[in-house]
N, C-alpha and C positions, 0 to 999 in steps of 0.2 A: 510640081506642087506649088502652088500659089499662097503668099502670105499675106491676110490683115493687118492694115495700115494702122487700125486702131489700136487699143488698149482694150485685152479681154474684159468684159462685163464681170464683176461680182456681187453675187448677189444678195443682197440686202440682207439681214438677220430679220427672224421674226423681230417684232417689239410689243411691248404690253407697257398699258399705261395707267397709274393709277389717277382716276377722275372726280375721285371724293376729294373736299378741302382737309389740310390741315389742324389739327384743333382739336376740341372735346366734341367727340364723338360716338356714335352705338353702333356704325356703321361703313365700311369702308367699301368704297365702289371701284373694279378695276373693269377696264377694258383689254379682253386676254384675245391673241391668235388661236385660231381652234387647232392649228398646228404646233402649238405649246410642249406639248408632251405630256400635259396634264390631264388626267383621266376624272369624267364624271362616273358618280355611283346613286343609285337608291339606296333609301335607308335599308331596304333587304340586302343588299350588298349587288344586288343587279347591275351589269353594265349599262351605261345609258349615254345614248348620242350625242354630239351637243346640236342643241337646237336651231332647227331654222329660224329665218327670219321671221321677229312677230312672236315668236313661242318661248315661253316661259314655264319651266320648271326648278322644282326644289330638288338640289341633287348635294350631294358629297364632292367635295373637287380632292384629288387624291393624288399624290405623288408616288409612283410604285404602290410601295404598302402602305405608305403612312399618309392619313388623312389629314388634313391641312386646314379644313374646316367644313360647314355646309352654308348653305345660301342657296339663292336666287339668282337663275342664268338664263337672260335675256339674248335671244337670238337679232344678229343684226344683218342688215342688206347687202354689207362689205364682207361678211364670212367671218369676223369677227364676233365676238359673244360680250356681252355687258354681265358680269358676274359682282354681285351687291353681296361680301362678306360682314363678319363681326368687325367692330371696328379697331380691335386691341392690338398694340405696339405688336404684340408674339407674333400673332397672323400676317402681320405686314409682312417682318422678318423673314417668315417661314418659306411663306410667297416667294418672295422676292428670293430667297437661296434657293431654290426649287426653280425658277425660270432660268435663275445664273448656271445652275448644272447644265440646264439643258441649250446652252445658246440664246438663248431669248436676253432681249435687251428692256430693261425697266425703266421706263420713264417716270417720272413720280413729277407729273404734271400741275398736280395740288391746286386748282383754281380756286378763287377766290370764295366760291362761293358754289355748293352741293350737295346732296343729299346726307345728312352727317347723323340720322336714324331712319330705322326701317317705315317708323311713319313719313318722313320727310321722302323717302324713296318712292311709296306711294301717289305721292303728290307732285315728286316730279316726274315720276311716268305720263300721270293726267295732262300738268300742265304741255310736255312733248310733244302729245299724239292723243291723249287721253278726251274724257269730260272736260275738262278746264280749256284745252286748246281748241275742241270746237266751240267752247262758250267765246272765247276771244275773237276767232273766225265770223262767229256770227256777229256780233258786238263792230265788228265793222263793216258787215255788209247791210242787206236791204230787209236781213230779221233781225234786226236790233231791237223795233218796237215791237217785236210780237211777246202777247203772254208769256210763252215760256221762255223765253230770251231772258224777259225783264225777273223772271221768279230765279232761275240758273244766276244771275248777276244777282242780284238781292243775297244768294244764299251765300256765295262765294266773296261777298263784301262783309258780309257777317264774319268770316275767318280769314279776316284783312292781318289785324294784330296775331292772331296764329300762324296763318303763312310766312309772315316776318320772322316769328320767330325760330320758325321751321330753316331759314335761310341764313340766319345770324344768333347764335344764341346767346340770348341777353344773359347780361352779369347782373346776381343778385350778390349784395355787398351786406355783411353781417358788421355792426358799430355799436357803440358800446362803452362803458369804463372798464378800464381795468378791472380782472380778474371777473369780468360781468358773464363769466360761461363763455364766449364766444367760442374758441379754440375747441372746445368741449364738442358744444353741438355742432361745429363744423364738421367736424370729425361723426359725429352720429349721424347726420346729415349725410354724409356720403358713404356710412357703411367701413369703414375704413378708418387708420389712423394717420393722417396725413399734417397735420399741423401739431406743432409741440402745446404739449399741456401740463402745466405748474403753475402754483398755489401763490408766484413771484409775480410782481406786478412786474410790465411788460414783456414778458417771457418772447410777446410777438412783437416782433420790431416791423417785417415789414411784411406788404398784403403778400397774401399766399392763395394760388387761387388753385381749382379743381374742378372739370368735368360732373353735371351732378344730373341725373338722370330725373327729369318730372314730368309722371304720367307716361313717362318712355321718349321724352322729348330734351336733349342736351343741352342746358344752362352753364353758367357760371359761376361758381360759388365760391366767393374772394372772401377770406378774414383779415380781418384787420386789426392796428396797433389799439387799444385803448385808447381814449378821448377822456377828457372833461366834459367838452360840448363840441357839438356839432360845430359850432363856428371854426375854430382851433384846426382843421383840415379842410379838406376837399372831400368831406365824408359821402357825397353824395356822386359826385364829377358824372361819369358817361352810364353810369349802375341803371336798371330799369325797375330796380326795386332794391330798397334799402330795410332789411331785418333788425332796427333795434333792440338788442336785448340788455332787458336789463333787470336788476333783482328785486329791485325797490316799488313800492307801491303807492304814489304814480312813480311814474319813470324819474329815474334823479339827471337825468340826460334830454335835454328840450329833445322834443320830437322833430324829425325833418318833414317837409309835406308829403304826404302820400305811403310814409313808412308804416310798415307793418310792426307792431309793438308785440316782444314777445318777452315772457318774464319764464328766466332762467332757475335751475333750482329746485324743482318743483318736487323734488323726491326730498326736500326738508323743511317741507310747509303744506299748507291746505290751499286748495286753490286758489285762484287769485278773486277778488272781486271787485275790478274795474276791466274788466274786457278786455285783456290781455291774450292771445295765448300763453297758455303754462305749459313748458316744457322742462325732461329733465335729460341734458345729456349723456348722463350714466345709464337710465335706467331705457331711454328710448323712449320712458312718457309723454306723449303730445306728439310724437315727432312725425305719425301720419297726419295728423289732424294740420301740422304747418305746411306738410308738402300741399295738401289739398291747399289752403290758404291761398302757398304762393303761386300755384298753379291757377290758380280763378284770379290773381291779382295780374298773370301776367294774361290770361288770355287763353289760357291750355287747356282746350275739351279733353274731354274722358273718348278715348281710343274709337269712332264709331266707320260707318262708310262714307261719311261726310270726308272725310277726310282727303278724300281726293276732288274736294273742291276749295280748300287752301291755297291759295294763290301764293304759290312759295318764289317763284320769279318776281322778282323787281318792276320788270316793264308789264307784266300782269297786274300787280299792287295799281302801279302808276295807272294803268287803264282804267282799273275798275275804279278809283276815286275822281278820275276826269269821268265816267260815266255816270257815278252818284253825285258830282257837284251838278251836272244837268239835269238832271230828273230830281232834286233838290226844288 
């Protein structure tokens, strides 16, 4: 009998990687082994394959008996699957103990920058392989100047600031005087009670931020300490929109440029009448009418099939404004 000189081979563990960033997000994206151990289902409880490459369906991912979530499971060329979950700390969790039973190793890879809601997923399917990646494709080849070259770029330059957003999601920053609501409609603003709220001037000492869902698109929504005036801090620093609220009629707090003024209160007075939104954080009043606001202030269309010509990559952005400064 003859004996190997080497060192027996052992063989690797599956691994599964989580490919969504870090952050406030609606959406968590993993890349799993189809040898996982984890079983797809239809909502009738149907057993279901996992899909070939290219093939996309909506399935239940299930561990034994217990469901773990539902999503979207994109088949890959490697035998792997691209599965686009909800984004919530539980699911991560659940996941991830659920690969550990079963031998699978989790990578929790967290790039800088990914799909971090289901509209953002959209858009980066397109920009991959999609519309958007043949826009680019052509954009540098010899149909650059044909009509519809130039209409496909025109329309995806229109959701320059959406795409951005889609890839970074802007901090809107709420400032203020003391006891001016903030804390208040922070808190109704995100559906939830996250920030402490008392009738004591500075109760908020320092910014408090939260994941806040507009139009289904993930922002950032930071409260802040009470001011005098804007000068007095950095009230405005990296924020892409700034919410002044405040109770006074005009504002008793100089306006920053480009802030949106929003008068707090509103469930113990009669509307305002200098252009304000009226909001009340107790009652909820105004507080679609601000989401809408800040959604049209940052750039965020209403949910359509445009949407997957969003230029949500970076080096897409950068193309397409080096292609509109030329046709400029």
């Amino acid at each position: 009998m003859g004996f190997g000189t080497g060192r027996a081979s052992v063989a690797e563990p599956p691994t599964a990687r989580r490919t969504s960033p870090r952050g406030a997000s609606a959406l968590s994206a993993w890349c799993l082994p189809t040898t996982c151990g984890l079983t797809l289902q239809a909502r009738n409880g149907r057993r279901l394959a996992w899909p070939a490459c290219d093939d996309v369906i909506v399935a239940r991912l299930f561990d034994g008996d217990e469901c773990l979530d539902e999503g979207v499971v994109v088949g890959r060329a490697d035998g792997a699957a691209d599965v686009f979950l909800h984004g919530g700390d539980g699911v991560a969790r659940a996941l991830g103990a659920a690969l550990a039973r079963r031998g699978v190793m989790a990578l929790d890879t967290s790039p800088a920058s990914g799909p971090r809601c289901w509209r953002a997923a959209v858009a980066w399917a397109s920009a991959r392989s999609g519309a958007l990646a043949q826009l680019m494709e052509r954009l540098d080849g010899a149909a650059a100047g044909t009509p519809s070259t130039q209409a496909d770029a025109r329309r995806a330059c229109a959701l320059l600031p959406f795409g951005a957003c889609l890839d970074e999601p802007p901090v809107v920053r709420l400032v203020g005087r003391p006891n001016a609501g903030k804390s208040t409609l922070f808190n109704a603003l995100l559906g939830r009670r996250r920030a402490l709220v008392s009738p004591v001037a500075g109760t908020t000492r320092d910014a408090v931020r939260a994941p806040w869902l507009v139009r289904g698109v993930p922002v950032q929504l930071e409260d802040t300490a009470g001011v005098e005036a804007l000068g007095d801090v950095d009230a405005v620093g990296a924020a892409a929109l700034v919410l002044l609220v405040t109770t006074a009629s005009p504002p008793s707090v100089e306006a920053a440029p480009g802030a949106l003024v929003v008068r707090s209160h509103a469930d113990q007075r009669r509307a305002a009448t200098y252009g304000a939104l009226d909001v009340s954080g107790l009652t909820g009043a105004g507080v679609a009418a601000l989401e809408a606001a800040v959604a049209d202030r940052l750039a965020i269309p209403a949910s359509t099939a445009d949407d997957c010509w969003a230029p949500v990559w970076a080096e897409h952005r950068a193309q397409l404004v080096t292609w509109a400064a030329a046709e400029a």
